[in-house]
PDB file of the backbone (N, CA, C, O) and the ligand in Angstrom, with CONECT records:
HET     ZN  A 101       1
ATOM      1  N   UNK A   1      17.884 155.017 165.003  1.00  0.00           N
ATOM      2  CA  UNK A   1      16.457 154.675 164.904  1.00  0.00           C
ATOM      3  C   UNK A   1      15.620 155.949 165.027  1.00  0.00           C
ATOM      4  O   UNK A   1      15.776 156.713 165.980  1.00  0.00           O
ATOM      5  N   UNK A   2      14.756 156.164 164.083  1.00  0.00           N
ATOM      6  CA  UNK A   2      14.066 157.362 164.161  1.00  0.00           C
ATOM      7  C   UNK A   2      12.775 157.224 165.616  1.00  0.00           C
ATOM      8  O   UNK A   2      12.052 156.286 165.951  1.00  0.00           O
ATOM      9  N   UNK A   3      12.903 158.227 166.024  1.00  0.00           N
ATOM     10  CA  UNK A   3      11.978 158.678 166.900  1.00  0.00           C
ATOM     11  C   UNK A   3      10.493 159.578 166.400  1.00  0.00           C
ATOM     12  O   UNK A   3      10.773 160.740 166.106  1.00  0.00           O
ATOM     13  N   UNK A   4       9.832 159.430 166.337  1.00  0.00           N
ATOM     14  CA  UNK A   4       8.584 159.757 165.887  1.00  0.00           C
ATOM     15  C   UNK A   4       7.871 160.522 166.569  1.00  0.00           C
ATOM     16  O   UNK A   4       7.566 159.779 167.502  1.00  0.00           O
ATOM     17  N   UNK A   5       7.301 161.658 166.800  1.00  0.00           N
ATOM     18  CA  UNK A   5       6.469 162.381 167.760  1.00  0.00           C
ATOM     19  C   UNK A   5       4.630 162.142 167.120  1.00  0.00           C
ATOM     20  O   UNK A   5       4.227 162.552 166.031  1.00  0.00           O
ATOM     21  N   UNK A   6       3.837 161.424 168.106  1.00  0.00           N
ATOM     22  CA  UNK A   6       2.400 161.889 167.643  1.00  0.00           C
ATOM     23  C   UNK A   6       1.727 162.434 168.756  1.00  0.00           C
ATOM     24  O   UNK A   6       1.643 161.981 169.898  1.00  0.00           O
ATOM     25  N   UNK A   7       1.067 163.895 168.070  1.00  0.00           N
ATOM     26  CA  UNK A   7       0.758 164.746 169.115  1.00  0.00           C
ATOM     27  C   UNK A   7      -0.968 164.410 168.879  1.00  0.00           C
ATOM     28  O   UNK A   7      -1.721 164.472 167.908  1.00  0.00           O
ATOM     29  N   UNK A   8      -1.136 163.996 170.440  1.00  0.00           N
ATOM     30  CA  UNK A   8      -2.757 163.823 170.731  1.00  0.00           C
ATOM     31  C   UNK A   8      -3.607 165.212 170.222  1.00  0.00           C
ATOM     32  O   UNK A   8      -3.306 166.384 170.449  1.00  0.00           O
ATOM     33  N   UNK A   9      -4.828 164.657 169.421  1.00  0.00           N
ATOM     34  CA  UNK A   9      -5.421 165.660 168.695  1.00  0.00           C
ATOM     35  C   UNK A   9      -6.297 165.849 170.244  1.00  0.00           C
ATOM     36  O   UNK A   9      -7.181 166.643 169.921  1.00  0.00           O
ATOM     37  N   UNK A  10      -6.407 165.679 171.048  1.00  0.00           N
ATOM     38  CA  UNK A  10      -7.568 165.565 172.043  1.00  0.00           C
ATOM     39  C   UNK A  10      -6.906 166.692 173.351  1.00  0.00           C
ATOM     40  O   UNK A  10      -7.557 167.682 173.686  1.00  0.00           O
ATOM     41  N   UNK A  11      -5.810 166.420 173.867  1.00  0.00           N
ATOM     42  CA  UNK A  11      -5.258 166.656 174.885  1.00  0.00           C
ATOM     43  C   UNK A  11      -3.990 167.912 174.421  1.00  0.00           C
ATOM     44  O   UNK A  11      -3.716 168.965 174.998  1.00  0.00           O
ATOM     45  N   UNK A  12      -3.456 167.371 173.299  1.00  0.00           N
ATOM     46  CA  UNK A  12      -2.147 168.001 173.078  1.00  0.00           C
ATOM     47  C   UNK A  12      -0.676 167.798 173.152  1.00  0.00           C
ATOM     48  O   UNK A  12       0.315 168.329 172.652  1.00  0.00           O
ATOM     49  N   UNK A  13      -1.021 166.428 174.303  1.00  0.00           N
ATOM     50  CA  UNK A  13      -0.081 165.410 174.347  1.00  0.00           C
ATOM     51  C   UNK A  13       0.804 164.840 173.455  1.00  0.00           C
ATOM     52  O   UNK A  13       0.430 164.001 172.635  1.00  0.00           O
ATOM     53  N   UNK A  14       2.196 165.304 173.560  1.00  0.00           N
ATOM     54  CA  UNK A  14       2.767 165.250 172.539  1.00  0.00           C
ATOM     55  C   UNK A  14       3.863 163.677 173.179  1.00  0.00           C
ATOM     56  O   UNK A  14       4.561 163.657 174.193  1.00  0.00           O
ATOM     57  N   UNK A  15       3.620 162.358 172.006  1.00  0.00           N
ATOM     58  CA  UNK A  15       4.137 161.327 172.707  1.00  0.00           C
ATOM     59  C   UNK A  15       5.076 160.429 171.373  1.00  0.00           C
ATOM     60  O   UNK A  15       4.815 159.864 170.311  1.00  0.00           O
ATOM     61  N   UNK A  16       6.616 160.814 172.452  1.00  0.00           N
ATOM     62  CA  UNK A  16       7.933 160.602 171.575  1.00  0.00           C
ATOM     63  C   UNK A  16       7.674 158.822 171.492  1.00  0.00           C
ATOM     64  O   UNK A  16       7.689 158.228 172.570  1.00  0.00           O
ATOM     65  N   UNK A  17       7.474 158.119 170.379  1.00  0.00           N
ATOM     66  CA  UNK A  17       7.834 156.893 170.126  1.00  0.00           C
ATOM     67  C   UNK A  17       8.714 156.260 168.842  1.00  0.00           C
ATOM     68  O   UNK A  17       8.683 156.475 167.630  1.00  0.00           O
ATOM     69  N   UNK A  18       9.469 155.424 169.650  1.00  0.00           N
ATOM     70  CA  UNK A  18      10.965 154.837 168.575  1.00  0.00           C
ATOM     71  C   UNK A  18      10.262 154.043 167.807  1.00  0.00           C
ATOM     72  O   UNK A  18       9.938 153.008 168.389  1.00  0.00           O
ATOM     73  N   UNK A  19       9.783 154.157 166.367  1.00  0.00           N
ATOM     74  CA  UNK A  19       9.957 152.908 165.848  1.00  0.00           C
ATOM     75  C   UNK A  19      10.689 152.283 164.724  1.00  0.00           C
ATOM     76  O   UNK A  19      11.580 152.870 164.110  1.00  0.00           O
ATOM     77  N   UNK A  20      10.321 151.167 164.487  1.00  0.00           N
ATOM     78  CA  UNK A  20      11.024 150.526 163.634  1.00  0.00           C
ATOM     79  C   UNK A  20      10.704 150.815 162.012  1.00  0.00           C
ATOM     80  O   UNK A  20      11.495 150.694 161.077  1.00  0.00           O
ATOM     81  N   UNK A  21       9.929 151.047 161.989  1.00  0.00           N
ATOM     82  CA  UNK A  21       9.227 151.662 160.434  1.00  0.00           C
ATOM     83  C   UNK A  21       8.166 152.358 160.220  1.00  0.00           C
ATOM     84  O   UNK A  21       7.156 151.965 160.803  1.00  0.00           O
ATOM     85  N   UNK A  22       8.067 153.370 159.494  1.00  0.00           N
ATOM     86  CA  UNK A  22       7.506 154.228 159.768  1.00  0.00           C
ATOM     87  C   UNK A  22       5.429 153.810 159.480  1.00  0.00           C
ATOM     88  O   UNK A  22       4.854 153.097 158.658  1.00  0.00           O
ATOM     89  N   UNK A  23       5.076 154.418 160.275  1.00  0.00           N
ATOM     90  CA  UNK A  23       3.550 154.091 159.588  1.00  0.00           C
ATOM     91  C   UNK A  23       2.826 155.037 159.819  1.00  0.00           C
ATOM     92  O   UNK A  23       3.241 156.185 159.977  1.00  0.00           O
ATOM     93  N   UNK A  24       1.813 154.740 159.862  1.00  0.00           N
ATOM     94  CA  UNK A  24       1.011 156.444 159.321  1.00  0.00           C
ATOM     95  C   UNK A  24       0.275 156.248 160.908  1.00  0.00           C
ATOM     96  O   UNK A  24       0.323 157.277 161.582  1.00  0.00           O
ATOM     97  N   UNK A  25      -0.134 155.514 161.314  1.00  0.00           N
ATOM     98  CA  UNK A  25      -1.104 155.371 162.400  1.00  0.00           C
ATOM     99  C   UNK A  25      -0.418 155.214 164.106  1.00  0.00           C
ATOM    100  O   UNK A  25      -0.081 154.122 164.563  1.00  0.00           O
ATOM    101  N   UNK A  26      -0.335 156.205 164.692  1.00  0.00           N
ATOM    102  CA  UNK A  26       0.150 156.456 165.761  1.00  0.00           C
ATOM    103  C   UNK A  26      -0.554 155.634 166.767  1.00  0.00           C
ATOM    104  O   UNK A  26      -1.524 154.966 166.411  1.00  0.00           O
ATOM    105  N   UNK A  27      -0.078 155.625 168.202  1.00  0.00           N
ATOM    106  CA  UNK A  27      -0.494 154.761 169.207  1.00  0.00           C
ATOM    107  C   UNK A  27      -1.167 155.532 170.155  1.00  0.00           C
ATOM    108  O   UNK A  27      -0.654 156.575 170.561  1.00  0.00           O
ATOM    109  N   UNK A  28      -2.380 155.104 170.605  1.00  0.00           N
ATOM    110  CA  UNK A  28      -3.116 155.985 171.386  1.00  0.00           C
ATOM    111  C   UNK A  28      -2.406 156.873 172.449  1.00  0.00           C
ATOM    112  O   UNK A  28      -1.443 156.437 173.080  1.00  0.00           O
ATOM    113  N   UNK A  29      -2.886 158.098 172.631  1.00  0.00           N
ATOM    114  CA  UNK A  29      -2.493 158.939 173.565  1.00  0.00           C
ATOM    115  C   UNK A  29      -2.467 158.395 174.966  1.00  0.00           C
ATOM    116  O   UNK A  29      -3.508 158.023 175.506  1.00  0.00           O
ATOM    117  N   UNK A  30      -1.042 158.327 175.696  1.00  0.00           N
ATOM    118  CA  UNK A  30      -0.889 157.952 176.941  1.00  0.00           C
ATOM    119  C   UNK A  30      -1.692 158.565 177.971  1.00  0.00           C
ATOM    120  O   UNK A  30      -2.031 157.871 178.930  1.00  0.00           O
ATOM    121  N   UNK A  31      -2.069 159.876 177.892  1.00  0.00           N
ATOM    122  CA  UNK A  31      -2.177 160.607 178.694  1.00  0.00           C
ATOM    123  C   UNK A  31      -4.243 160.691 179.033  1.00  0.00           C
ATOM    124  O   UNK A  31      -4.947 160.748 180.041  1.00  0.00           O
ATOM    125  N   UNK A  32      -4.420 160.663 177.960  1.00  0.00           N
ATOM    126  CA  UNK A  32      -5.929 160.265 178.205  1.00  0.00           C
ATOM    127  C   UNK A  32      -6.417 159.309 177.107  1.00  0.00           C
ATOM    128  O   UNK A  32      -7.607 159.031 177.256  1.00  0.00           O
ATOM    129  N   UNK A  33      -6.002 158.894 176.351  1.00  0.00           N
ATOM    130  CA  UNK A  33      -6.479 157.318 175.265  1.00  0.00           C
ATOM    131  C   UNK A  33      -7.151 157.678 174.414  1.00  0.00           C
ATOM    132  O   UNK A  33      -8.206 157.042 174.427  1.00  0.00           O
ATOM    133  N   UNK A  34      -7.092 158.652 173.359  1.00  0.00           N
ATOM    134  CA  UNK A  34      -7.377 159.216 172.325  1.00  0.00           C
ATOM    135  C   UNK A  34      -6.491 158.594 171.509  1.00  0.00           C
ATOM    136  O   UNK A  34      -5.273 158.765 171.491  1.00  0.00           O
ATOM    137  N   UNK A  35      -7.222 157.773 170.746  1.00  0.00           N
ATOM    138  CA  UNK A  35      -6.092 157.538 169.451  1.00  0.00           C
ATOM    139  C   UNK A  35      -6.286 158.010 168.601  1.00  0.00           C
ATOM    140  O   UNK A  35      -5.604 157.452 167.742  1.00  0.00           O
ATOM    141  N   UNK A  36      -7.142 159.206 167.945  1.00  0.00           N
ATOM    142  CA  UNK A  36      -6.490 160.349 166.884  1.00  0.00           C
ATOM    143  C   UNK A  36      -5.228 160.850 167.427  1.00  0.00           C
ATOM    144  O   UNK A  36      -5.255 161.569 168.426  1.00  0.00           O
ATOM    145  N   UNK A  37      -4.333 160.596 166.968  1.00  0.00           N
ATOM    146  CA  UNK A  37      -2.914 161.286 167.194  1.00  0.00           C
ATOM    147  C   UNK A  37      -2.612 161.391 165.759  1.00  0.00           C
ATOM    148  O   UNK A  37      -2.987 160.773 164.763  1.00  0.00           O
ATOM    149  N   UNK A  38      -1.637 162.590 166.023  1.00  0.00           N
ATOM    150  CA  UNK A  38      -1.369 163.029 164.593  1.00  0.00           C
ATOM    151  C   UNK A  38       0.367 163.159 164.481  1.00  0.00           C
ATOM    152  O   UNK A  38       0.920 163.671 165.454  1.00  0.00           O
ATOM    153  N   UNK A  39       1.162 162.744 163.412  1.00  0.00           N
ATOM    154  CA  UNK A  39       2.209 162.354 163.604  1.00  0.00           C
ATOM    155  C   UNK A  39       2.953 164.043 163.323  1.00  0.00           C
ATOM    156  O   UNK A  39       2.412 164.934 162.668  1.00  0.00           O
ATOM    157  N   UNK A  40       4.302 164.137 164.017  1.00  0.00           N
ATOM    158  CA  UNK A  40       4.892 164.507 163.754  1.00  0.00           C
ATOM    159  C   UNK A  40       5.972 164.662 162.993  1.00  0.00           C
ATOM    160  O   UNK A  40       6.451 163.553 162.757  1.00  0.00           O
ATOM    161  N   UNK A  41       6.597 165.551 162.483  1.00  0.00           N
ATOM    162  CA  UNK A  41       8.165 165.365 161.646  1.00  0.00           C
ATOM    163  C   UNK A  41       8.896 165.400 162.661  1.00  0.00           C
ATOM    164  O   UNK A  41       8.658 166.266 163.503  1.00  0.00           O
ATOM    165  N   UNK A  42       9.671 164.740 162.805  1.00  0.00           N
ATOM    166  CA  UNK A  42      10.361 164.489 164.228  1.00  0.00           C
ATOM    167  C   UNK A  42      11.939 164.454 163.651  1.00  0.00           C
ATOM    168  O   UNK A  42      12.335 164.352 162.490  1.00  0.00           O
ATOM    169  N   UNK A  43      12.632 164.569 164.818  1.00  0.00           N
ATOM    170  CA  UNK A  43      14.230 164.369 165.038  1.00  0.00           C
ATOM    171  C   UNK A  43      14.591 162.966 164.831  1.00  0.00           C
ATOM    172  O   UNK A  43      13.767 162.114 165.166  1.00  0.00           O
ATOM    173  N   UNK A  44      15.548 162.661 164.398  1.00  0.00           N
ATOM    174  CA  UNK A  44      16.274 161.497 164.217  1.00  0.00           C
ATOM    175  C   UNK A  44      17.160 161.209 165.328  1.00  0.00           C
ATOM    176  O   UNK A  44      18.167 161.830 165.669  1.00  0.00           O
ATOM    177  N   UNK A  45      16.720 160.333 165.762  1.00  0.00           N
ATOM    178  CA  UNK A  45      16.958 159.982 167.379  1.00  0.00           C
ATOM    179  C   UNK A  45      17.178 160.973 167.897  1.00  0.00           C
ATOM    180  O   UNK A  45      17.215 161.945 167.143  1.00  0.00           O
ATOM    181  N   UNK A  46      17.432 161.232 169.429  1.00  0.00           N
ATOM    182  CA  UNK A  46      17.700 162.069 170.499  1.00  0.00           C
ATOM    183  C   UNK A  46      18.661 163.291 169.801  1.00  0.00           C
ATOM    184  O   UNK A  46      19.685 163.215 169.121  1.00  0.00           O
ATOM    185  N   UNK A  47      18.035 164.200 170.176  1.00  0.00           N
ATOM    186  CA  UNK A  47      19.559 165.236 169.878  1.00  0.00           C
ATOM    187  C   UNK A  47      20.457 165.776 170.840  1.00  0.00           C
ATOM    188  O   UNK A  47      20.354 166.608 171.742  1.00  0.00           O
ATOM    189  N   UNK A  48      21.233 165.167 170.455  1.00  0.00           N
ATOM    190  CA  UNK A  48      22.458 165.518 171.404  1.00  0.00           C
ATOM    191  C   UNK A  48      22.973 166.628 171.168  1.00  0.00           C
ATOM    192  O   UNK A  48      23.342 167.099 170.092  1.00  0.00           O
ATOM    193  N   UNK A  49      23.008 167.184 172.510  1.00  0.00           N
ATOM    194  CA  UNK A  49      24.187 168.328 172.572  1.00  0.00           C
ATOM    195  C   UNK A  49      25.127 168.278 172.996  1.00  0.00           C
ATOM    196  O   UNK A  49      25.234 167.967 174.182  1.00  0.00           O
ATOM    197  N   UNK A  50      26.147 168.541 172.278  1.00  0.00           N
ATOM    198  CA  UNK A  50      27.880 168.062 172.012  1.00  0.00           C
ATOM    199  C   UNK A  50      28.033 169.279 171.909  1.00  0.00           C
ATOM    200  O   UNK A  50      27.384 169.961 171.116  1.00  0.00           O
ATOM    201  N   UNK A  51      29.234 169.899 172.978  1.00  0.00           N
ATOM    202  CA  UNK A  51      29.935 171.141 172.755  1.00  0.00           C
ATOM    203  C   UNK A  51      30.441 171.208 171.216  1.00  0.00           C
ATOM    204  O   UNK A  51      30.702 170.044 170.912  1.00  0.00           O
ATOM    205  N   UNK A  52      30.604 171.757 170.505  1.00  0.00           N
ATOM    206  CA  UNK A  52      31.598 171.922 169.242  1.00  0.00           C
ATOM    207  C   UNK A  52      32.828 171.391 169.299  1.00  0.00           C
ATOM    208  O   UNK A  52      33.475 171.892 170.220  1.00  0.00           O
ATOM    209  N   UNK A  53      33.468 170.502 168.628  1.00  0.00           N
ATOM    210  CA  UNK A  53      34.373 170.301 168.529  1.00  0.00           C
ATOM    211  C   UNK A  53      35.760 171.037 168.864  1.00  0.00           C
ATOM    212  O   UNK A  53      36.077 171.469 167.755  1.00  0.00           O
ATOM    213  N   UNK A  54      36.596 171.359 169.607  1.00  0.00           N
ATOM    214  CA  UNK A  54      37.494 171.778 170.168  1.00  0.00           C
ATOM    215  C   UNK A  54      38.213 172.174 168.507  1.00  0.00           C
ATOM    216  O   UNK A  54      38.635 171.451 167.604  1.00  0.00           O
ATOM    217  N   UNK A  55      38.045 174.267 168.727  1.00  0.00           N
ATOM    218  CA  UNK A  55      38.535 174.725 167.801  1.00  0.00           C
ATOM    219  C   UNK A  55      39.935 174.885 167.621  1.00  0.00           C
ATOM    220  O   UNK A  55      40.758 175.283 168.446  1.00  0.00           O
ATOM    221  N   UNK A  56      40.159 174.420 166.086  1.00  0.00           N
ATOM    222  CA  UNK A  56      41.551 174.109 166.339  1.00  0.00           C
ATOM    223  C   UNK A  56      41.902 175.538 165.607  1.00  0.00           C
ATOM    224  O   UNK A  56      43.114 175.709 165.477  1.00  0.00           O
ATOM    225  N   UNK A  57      41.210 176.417 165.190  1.00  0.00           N
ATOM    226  CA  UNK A  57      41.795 177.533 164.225  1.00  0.00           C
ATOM    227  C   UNK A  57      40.449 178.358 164.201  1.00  0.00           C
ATOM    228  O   UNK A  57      39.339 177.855 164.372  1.00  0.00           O
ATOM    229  N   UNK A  58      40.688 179.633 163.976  1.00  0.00           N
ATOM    230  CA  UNK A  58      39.521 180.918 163.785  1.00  0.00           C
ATOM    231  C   UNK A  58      38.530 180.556 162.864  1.00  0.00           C
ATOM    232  O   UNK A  58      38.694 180.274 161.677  1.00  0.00           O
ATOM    233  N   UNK A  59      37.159 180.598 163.708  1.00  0.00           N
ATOM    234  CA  UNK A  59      36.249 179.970 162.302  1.00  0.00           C
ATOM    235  C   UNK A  59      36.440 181.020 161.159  1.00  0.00           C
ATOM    236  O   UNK A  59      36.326 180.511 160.044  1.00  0.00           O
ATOM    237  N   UNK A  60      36.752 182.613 161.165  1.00  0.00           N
ATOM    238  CA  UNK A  60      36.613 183.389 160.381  1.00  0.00           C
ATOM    239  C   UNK A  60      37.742 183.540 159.680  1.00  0.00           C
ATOM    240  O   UNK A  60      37.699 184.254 158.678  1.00  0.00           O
ATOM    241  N   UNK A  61      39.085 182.846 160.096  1.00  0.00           N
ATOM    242  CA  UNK A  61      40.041 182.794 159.519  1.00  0.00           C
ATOM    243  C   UNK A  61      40.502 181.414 158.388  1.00  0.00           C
ATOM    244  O   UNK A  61      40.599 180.328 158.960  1.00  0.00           O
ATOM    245  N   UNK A  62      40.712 181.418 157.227  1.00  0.00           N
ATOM    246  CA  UNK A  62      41.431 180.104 156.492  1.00  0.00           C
ATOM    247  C   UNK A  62      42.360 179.727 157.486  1.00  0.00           C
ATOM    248  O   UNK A  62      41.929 178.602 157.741  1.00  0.00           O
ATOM    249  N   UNK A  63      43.087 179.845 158.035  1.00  0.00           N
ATOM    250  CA  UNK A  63      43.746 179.383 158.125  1.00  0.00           C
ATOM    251  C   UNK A  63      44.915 179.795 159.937  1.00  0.00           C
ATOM    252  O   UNK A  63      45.462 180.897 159.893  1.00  0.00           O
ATOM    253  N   UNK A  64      45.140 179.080 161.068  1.00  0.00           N
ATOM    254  CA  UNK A  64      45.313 179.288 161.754  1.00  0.00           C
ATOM    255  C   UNK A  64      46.402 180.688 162.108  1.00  0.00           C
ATOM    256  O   UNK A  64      46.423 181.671 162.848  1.00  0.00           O
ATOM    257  N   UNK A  65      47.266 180.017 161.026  1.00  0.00           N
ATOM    258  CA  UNK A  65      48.594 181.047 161.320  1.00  0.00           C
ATOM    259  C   UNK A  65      48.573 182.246 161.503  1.00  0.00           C
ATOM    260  O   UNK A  65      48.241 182.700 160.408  1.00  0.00           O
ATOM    261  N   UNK A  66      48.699 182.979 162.114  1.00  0.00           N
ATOM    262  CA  UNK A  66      48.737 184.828 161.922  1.00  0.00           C
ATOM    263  C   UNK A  66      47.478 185.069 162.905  1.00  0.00           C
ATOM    264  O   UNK A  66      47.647 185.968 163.729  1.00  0.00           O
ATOM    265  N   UNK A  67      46.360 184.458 162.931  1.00  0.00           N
ATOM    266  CA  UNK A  67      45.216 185.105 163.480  1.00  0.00           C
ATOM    267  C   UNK A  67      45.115 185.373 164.484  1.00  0.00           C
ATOM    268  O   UNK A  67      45.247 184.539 165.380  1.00  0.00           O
ATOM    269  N   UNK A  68      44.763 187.010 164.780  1.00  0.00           N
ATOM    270  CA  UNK A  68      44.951 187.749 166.167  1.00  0.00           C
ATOM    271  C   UNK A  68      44.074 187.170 166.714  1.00  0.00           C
ATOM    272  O   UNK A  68      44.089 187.355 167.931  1.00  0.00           O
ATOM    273  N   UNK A  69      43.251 186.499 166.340  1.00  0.00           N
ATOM    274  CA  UNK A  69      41.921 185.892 166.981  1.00  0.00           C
ATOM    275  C   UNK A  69      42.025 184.501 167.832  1.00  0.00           C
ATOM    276  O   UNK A  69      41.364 184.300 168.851  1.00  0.00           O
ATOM    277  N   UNK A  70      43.052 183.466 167.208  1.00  0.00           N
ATOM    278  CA  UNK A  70      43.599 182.625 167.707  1.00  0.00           C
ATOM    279  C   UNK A  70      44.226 182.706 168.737  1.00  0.00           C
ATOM    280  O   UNK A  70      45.095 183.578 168.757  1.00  0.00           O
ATOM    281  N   UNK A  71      44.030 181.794 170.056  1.00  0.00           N
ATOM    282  CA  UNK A  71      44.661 181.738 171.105  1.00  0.00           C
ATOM    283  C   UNK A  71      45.116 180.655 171.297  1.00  0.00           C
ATOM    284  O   UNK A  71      44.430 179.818 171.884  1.00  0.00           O
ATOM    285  N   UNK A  72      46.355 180.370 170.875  1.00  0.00           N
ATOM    286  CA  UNK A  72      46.661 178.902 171.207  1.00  0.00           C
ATOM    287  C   UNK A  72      47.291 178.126 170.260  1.00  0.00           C
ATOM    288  O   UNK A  72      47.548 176.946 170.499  1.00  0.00           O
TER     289      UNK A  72
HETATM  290 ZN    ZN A 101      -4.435 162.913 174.798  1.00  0.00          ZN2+
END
């Protein structure tokens, strides 16, 4: 579900809301009730940070075999 950022034109208040479809008209500013808010391009849901996938071979190498770089 996309997450939407609209940043209060008033305050600066920048306020993350999930919705269900997109629309042009944001929800008044929490922080002091300005509803000029102006939408953001936002992230697609939360971004997670996930270590990298457990390297199985040298990113700089094709191919595992031989690489002095490889440990393991
Ligand atoms: Zn505000």
């Amino acid at each position: 579900m996309p997450i939407f950022e609209y940043k209060c034109t008033q305050c600066g208040f920048v306020n993350e809301v999930l919705v269900k479809s997109a629309s042009s008209k944001g929800p008044a500013c929490p922080e002091c009730g300005e509803k000029k808010v102006v939408k953001q391009f936002s992230v697609f849901s939360a971004v997670i940070k996930e270590p990298p996938a457990a390297v199985s071979k040298c990113q700089s190498c094709p191919s595992a075999g031989g690489c002095p770089n490889f440990n393991g």
